[in-house]
N, C-alpha and C positions, 0 to 999 in steps of 0.2 A: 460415610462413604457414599456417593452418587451411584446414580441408578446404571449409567454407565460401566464405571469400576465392580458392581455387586457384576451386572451378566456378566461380566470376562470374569470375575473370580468363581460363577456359576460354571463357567463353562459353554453360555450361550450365546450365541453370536445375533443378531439382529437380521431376520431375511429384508431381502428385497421387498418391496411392496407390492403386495397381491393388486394386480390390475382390476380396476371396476370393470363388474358382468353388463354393466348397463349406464345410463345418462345418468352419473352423480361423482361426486370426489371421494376418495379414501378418507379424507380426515378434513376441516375446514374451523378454522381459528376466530373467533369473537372474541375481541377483547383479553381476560385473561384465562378465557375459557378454550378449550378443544374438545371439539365431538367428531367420533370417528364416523364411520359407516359402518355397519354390519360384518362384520369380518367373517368371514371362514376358516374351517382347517385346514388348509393349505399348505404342504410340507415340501419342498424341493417339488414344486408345479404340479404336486396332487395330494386331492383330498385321503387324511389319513385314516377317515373311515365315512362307509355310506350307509344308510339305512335309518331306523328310527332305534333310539334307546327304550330298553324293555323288550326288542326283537330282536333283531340282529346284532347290536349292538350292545355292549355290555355296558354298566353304569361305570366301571374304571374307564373304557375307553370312551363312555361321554366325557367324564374327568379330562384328561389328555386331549381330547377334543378341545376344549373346553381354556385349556394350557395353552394349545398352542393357537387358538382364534385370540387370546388377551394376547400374545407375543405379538402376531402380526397386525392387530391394532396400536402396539405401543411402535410395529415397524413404521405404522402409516403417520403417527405422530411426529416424529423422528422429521420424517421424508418434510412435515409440515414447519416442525420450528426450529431443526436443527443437532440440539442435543437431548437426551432425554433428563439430563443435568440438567433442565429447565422446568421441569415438572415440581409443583411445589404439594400437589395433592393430587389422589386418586376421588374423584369426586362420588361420581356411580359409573356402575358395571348393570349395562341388562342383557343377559343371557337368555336364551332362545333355546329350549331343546324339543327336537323333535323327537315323541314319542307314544306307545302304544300309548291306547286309553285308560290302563291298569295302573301305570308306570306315575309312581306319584314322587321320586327322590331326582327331582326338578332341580332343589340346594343341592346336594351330594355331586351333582354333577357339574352345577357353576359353581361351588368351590373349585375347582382346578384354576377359575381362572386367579377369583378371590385370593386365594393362599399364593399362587403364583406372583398375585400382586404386592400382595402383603411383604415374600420373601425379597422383590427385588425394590420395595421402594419403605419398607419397614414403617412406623407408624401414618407415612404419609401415604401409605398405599390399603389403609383401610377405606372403606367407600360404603356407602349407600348401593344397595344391588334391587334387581327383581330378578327371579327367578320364572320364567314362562313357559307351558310347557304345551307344542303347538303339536298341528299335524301333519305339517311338509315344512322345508328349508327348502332355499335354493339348491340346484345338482342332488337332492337327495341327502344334504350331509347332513348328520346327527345335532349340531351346535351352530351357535350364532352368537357373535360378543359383538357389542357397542361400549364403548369408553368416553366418559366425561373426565378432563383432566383441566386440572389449575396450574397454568403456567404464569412464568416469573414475567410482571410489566414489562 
């Protein structure tokens, strides 16, 4: 089954692509490679949560964070080559969480994108990840997903 047919059998539909905050593209194609930009959690034109993880922020809803910043990098993909039936691998995932200084389940909370990846593109959506765990995002939000992806010649 394509990555396409899993989200509608998921249930999830592909947003529109999060406009860049500043001078860069959403996603930009080399060869058979695709690197996104830094996504955010952006749900229907807002962030679904603000603060850092470990304060405000609870580590389920960095997870979720975390979910929905890998969707809207596979949206900016999309926007780039068309279908996501062109994805032949999830390459790496590096995750950004913004968090207290205590706050050490940095994995815990890029799993969401991870497993998210995994479920819609099954062994081609394992990947090489970093996990990093900073002290501001942009707008305040908890998460930050970058996507390296191998698409079809």
């Amino acid at each position: 089954m394509g990555a396409e047919a899993k989200l509608a059998e998921l249930g999830i539909e592909i947003p529109q692509v999060v406009p860049p905050l500043a001078a860069y593209v959403p996603a930009l194609r080399t060869g058979n490679l695709v690197f996104t930009a830094g996504q955010l959690p952006a749900r229907d034109g807002e962030m679904i949560a603000i603060g850092k993880v470990g304060g405000g922020v609870t580590e389920e809803q960095g997870y979720e964070c975390a979910r929905q910043c890998a969707l809207n990098a596979l949206a900016a993909i999309k926007a780039e080559i068309g279908s996501l039936d062109d994805i032949t691998r999830v390459v790496k995932a590096v995750v950004f969480v913004a968090s207290t200084p205590d706050f050490t389940g940095q994995p815990k909370v890029a799993n969401g994108a991870s497993e998210f990846l995994a479920e819609v593109f099954g062994d081609a959506g394992k990947h090489a990840r970093s996990a990093v765990g900073v002290t501001a995002l942009p707008l305040d939000v908890p998460v930050e997903v970058e996507l390296i992806v191998e698409v079809k010649g």
